[in-house]
C-alpha positions as a printed Julia matrix, in Angstrom:
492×3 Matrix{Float64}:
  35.13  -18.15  -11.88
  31.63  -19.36  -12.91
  33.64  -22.16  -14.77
  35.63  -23.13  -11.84
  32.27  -23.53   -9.58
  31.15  -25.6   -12.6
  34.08  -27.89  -12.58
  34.76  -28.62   -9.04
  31.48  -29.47   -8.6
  31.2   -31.75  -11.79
  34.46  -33.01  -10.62
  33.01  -33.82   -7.29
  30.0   -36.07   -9.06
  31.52  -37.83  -11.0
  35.04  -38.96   -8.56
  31.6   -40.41   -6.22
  30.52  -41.97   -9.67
  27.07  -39.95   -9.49
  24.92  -38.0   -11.77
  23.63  -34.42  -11.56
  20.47  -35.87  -11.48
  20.62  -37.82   -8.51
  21.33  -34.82   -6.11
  18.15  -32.64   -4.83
  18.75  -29.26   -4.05
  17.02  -26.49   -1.58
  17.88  -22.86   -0.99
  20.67  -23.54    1.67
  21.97  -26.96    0.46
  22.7   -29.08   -2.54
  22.73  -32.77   -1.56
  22.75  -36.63   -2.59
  21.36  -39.49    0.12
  21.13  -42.94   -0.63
  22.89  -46.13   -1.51
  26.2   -46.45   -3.64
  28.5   -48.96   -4.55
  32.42  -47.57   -4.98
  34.75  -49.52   -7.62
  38.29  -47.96   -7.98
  37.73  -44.7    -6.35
  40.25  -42.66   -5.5
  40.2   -41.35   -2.39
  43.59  -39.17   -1.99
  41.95  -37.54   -5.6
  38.52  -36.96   -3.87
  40.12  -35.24   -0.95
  41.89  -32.69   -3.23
  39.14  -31.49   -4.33
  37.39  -31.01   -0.88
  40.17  -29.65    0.58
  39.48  -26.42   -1.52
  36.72  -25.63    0.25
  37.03  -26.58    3.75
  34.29  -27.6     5.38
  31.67  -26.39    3.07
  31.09  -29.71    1.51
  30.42  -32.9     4.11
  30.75  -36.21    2.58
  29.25  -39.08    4.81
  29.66  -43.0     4.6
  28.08  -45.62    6.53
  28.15  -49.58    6.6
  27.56  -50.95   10.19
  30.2   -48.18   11.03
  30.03  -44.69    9.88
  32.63  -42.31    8.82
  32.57  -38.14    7.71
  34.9   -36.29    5.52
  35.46  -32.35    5.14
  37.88  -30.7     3.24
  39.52  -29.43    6.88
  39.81  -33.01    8.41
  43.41  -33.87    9.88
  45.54  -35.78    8.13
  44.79  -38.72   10.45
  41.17  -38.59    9.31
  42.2   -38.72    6.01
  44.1   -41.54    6.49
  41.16  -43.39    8.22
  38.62  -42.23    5.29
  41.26  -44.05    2.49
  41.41  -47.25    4.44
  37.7   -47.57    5.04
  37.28  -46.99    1.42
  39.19  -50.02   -0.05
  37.82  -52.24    2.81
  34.24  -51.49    1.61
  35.16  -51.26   -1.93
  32.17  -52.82   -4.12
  29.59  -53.25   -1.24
  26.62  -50.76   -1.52
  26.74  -48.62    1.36
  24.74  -45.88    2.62
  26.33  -42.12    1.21
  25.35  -38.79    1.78
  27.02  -35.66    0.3
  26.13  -32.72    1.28
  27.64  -28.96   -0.27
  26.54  -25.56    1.64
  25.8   -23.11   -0.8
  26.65  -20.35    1.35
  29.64  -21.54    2.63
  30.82  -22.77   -1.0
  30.55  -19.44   -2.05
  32.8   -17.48    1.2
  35.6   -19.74    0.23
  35.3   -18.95   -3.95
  34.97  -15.22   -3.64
  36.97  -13.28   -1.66
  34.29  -10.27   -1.54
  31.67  -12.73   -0.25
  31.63  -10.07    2.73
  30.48   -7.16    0.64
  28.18   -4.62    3.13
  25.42   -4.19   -0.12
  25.77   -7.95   -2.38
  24.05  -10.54   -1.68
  25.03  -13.97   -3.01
  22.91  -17.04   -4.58
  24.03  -20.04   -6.23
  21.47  -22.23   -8.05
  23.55  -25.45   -9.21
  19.95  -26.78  -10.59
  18.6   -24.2   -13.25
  15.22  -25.44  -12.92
  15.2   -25.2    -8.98
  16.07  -21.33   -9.56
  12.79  -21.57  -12.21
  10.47  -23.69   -9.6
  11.6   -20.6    -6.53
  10.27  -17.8    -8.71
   6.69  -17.72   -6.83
   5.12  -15.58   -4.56
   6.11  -17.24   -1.33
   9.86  -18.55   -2.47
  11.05  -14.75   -3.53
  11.05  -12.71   -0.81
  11.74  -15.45    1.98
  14.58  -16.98   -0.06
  16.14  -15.02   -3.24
  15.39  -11.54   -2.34
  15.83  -11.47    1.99
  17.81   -8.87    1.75
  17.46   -4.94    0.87
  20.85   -6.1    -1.13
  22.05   -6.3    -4.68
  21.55   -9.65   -5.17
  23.75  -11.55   -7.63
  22.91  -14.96   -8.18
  25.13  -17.8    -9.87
  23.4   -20.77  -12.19
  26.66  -22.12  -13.05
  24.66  -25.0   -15.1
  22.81  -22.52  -17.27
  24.06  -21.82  -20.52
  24.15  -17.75  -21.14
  26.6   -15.13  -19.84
  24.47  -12.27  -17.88
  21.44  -10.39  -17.67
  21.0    -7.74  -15.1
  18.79   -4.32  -13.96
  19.9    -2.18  -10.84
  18.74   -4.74   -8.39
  19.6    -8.14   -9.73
  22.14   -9.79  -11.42
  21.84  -13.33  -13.12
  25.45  -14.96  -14.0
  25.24  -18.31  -15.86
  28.16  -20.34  -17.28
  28.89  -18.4   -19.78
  29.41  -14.62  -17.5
  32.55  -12.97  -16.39
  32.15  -11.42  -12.75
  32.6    -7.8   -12.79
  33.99   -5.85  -10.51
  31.32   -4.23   -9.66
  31.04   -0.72   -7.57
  29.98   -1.03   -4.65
  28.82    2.27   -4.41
  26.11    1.92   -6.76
  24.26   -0.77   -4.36
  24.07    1.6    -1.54
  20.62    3.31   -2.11
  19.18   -0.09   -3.14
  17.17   -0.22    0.63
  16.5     3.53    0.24
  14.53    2.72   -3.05
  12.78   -0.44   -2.55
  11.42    1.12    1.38
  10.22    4.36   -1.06
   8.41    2.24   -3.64
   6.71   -0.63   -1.37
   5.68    2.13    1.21
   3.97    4.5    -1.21
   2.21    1.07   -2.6
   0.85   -0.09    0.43
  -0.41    3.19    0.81
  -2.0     3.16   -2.18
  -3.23    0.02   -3.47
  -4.43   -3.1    -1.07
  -1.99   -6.12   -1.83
  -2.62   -9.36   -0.38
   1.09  -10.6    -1.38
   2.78   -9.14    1.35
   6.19   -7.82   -0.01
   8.61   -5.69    1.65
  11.57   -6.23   -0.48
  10.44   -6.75   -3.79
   9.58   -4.08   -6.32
   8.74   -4.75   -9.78
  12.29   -3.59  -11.11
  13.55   -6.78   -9.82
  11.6    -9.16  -12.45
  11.94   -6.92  -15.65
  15.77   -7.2   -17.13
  16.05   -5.12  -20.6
  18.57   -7.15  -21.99
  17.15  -10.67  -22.67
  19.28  -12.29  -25.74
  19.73  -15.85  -24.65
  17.91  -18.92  -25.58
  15.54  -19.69  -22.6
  15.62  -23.79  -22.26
  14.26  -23.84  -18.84
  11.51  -21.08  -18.82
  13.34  -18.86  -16.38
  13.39  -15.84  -18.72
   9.34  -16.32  -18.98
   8.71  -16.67  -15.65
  10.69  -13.31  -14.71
   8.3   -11.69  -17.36
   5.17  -13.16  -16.39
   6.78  -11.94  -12.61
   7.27   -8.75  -14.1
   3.86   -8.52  -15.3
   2.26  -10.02  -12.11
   3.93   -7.3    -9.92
   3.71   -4.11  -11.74
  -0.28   -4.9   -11.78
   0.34   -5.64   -7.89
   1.6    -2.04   -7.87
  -0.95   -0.65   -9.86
  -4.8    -2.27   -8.35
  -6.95   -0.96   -5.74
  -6.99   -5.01   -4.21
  -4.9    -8.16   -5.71
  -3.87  -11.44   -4.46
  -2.59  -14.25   -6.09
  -5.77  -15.36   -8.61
  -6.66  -11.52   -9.46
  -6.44   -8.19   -9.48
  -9.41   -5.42   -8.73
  -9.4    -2.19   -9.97
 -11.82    0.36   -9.0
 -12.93    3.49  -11.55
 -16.23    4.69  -13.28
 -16.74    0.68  -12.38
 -15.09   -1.81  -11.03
 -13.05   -4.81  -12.77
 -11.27   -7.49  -11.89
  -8.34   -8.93  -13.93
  -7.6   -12.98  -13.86
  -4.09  -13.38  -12.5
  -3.21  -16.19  -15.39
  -0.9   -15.62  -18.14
  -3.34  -18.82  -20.73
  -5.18  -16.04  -22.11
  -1.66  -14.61  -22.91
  -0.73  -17.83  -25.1
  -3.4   -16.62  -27.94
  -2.34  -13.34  -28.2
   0.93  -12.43  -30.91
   2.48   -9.98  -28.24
   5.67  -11.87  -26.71
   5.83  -12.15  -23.23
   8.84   -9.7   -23.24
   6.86   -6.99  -24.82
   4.09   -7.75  -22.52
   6.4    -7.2   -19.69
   7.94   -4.24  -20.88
   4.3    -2.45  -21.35
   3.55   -3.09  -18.41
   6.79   -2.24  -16.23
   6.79    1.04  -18.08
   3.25    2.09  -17.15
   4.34    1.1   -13.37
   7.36    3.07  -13.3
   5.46    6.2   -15.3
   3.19    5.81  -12.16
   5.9     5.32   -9.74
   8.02    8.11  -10.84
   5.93   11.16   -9.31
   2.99   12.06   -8.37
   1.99    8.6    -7.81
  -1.65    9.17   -6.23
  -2.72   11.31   -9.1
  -1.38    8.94  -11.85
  -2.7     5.83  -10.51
  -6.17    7.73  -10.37
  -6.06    8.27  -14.01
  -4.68    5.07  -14.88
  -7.41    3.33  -13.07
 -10.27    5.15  -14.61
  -8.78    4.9   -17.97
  -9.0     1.12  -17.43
 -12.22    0.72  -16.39
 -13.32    2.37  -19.79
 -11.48    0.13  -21.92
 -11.68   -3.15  -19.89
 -14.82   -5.59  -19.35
 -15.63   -6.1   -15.44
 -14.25   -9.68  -15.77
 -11.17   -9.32  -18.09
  -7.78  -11.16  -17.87
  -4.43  -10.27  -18.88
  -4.21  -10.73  -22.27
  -6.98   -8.28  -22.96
  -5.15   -5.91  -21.21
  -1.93   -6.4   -23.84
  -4.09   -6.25  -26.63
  -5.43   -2.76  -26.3
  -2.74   -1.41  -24.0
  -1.54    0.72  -26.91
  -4.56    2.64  -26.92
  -4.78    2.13  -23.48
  -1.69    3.62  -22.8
  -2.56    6.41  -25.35
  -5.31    7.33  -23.52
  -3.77    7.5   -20.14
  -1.16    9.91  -21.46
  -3.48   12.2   -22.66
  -5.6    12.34  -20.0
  -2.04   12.72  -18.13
  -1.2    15.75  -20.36
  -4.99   17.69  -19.38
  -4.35   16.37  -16.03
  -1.24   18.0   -15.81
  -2.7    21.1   -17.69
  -5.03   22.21  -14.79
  -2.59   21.31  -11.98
   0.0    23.71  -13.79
  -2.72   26.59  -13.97
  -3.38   26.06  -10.66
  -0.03   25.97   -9.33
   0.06   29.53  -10.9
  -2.82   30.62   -9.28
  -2.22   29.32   -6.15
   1.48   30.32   -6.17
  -0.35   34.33   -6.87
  -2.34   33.36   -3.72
   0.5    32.35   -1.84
   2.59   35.45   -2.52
  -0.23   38.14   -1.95
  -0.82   36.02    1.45
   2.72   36.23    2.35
   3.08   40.09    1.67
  -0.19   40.34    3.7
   0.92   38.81    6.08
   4.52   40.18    6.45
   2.57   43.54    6.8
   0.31   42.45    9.1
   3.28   40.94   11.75
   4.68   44.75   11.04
   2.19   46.33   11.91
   1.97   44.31   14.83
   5.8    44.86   15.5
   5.32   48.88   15.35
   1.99   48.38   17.99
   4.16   46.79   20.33
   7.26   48.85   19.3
   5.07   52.31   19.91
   3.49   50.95   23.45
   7.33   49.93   24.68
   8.14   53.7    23.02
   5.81   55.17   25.47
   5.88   53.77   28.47
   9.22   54.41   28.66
   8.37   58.02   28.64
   5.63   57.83   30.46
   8.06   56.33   33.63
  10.76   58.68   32.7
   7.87   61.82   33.22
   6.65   60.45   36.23
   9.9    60.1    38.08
  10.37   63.31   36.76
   7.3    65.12   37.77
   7.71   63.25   41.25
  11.06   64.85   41.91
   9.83   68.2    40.88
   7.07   67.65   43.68
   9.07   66.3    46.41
  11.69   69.26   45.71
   8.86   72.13   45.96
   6.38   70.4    48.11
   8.22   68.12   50.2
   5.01   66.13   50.32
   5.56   62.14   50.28
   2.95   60.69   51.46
   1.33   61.56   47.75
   3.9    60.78   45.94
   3.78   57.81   47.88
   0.51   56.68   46.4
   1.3    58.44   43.16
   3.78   55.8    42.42
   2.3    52.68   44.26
  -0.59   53.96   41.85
   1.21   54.24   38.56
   3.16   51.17   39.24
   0.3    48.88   39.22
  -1.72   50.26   36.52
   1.07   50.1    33.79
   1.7    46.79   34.99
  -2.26   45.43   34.61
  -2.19   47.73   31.09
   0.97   46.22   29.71
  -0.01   42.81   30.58
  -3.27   43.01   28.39
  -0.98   44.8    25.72
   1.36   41.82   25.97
  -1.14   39.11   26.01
  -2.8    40.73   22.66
   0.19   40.53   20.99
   0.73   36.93   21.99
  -2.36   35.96   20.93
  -1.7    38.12   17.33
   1.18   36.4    16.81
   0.28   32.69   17.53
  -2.8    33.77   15.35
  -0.71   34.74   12.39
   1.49   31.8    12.78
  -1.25   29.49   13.0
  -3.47   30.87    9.92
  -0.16   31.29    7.74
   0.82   27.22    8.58
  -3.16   26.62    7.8
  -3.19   28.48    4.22
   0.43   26.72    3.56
  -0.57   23.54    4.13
  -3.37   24.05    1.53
  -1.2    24.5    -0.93
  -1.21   21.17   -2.03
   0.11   21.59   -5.82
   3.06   23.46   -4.82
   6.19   21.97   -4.13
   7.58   22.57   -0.73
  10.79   23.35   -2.62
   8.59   26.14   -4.88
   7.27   27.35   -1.5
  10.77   28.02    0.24
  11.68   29.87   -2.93
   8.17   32.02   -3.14
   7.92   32.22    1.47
  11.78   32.5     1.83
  12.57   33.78    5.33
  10.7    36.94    5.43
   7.24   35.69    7.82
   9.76   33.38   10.08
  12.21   36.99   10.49
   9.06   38.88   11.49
   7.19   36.41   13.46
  10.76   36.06   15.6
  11.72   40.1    15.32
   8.11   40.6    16.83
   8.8    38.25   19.72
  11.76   39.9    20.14
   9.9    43.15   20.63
   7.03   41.57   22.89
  10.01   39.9    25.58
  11.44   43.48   25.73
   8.32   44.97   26.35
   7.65   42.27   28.89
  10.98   42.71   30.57
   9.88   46.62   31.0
   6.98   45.84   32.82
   8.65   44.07   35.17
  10.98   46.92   35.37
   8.63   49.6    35.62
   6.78   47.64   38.86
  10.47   47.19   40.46
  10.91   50.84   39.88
   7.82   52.27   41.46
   7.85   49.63   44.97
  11.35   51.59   45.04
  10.43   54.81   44.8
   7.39   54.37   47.07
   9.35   53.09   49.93
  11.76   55.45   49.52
   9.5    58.3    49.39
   8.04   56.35   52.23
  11.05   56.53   54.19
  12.42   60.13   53.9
């Protein structure tokens, strides 16, 4: 297919007896405008060749009149476009042709519509080379959160790719590729470029770009136009992006046991033996160490290792010179790093367990307080009502009984209300100082804490509000029950 793209647009040129060179091209467009003279062209040939792609390429003539030719014109257009051709045949007339890049690509792929690809076609390789800068890359190759595939039909290699960008010169096969495998590709960039901005302070303001879309593994082609370089030099540029305190676009600042800044110029690279490649591999694999886990903690040791082995004004290739050691270093201070935070995820995870079984008894205890005052009052009303029928029976006196249990009534109410309240207040007090200790717990994975907590606090927290509505529900009851018994002791 990358052939065919090739061909019908070489076959294009040369039928309007032009040059590659003559046509300019721009993200959306690739396009020729100026003065031509036509000897022997034929017309009915030229419209062929449009007609395969509709109205994706425009060709425009104009000499006192003007006339414009798609590949969807009538036939009656057609007709007119051959007749004003060998009227105006060798006079120099104004032409402009103009092919949409977009729409050129709909009507030579049939999955142009795919929900996670992006397309690109770069007919010039060295307008692909000139858009790899900082304000051409996110605004124009990378807009979308998509895979992005992009066609240099003119540049002579097959294909180099990583998991967010493929590169197809004239050389490639298209694959068929799985869609599937494109869907997280938002989900991953949004992770990355939000933990950097939180982070480090970037002045190149990119939401879409992470440094996995500059660094390609595979790089086995002969690089005549510098586009392999300038991904690696990108690759180098942005992984530093992701790894300094402040950058912009003529340095980077990193902040240690001192601060240093880094020149953001790849001249100091030209005198050192380390290929670019390399360079850019070193580099992406420190940033996606960092990038991996625990990103806050390893860009803390990365930066302080740095500021011990770099000068406060350094540039890049002094960086690739001792990054070995470098590197080294940052490992090892990694592997101590990670030493302590294991023996403290130990000791907190002991801490964490005693405080959970202390706590679990604690909410029981509190469950069996609230448990024995509901256990009681019960039979404290049940002896009441008792010990006021046993009085009415011998006595026949209601007028105490009367007050007995207008008496009673009241006071268990004001005494289970306080009883109530206390337990509230135990419970949101539990709750509260459990969340506090949890949340402390900053070396333990929430993951490690489900396993250690389980369910057991969350059971007994709700089991002991559980007991505390019952308990409130009885001294409602035990009111209701009393204002009935006075008025009907009232009443007989």
């Amino acid at each position: 297919m990358i052939k065919e793209i090739q061909r019908e647009i070489n076959a294009i040129v040369s039928r309007l007896q032009l040059s590659m060179d003559s046509f300019i091209e721009d993200h959306q467009v690739f396009f020729f405008r100026g003065k031509n003279t036509f000897n022997k062209l034929d017309g009915r040939k030229l419209l062929s060749h449009l007609s395969l792609f509709n109205s994706s390429i425009e060709v425009i003539l104009r000499y006192l009149t003007t006339i414009k030719i798609t590949g969807n014109s009538t036939e009656e257009e057609q007709q007119q476009f051959i007749e004003w051709l060998s009227e105006h045949e060798g006079i120099e007339i104004q032409l402009s042709i103009v092919i949409n890049k977009n729409d050129f690509l709909k009507h030579m792929f049939n999955n142009r519509n795919d929900q996670n690809i992006d397309y690109k076609l770069y007919v010039k390789p060295t307008y692909l080379l000139s858009s790899i800068n900082y304000d051409d890359l996110e605004r124009n190759i990378f807009s979308t959160y998509k895979h992005t595939i992009i066609f240099v039909p003119f540049l002579d290699f097959s294909i180099i790719n990583n998991k967010f960008v493929t590169v197809i010169g004239n050389e490639g096969v298209i694959q068929d590729y799985d869609i599937n495998q494109f869907a997280d590709v938002e989900k991953q960039i949004k992770e990355k470029v939000k933990t950097h901005k939180l982070y480090c302070n970037s002045r190149v303001q990119w939401d879409k770009i992470t440094p996995e879309h500059f660094y390609f593994p595979q790089q086995d082609f002969i690089d005549d136009y510098g586009i392999l370089k300038a991904l690696n030099m990108m690759a180098i540029k942005s992984s530093l992006h992701f790894i300094a305190n402040v950058s912009d676009e003529k340095e980077f600042l990193i902040r240690g046991y001192k601060n240093i800044r880094i020149e953001n110029s790849f001249d100091s690279l030209l005198d050192t033996e380390q290929s670019l490649y390399n360079s850019a591999t070193k580099l992406f694999n420190l940033y996606n160490s960092i990038y991996e886990i625990q990103t806050q903690d390893k860009l803390l040791i990365t930066r302080n290792v740095l500021t011990i082995y770099l000068q406060s004004e350094s540039n890049i290739a002094d960086l690739i010179k001792q990054f070995d050691e470098i590197f080294a270093s940052i490992e090892s201070n990694l592997d101590n790093y990670v030493k302590d935070k294991v023996k403290s995820f130990f000791d907190k995870k002991k801490d964490l367990e005693k405080y959970v079984r202390d706590t679990s008894e604690g909410i029981s205890k509190q469950i069996a307080t609230v448990s024995d005052n509901l256990s009681k009052s019960w039979l404290t009303l049940i002896g009441a009502i008792i010990a006021g029928v046993i009085t009415y029976s011998t006595r026949g006196s209601s007028p105490i009984l009367v007050w007995f249990f207008l008496l009673f009534g009241f006071t268990t109410f004001v005494v289970l209300g306080f009883s109530i309240k206390l337990a509230e207040k135990e419970k949101e007090l539990s709750k509260a100082t459990f969340d506090h200790f949890n949340s402390l717990l900053d070396s333990i994975t929430e993951e490690e804490k489900v396993k250690i907590i389980g369910n057991v606090v969350d059971s007994k927290l709700e089991l002991l509000s559980v007991v505390i509505e019952k308990l409130t529900v009885f001294r409602w009851c035990t009111l209701y029950i009393c204002l009935v018994l006075t008025i009907l002791f009232k009443l007989i």
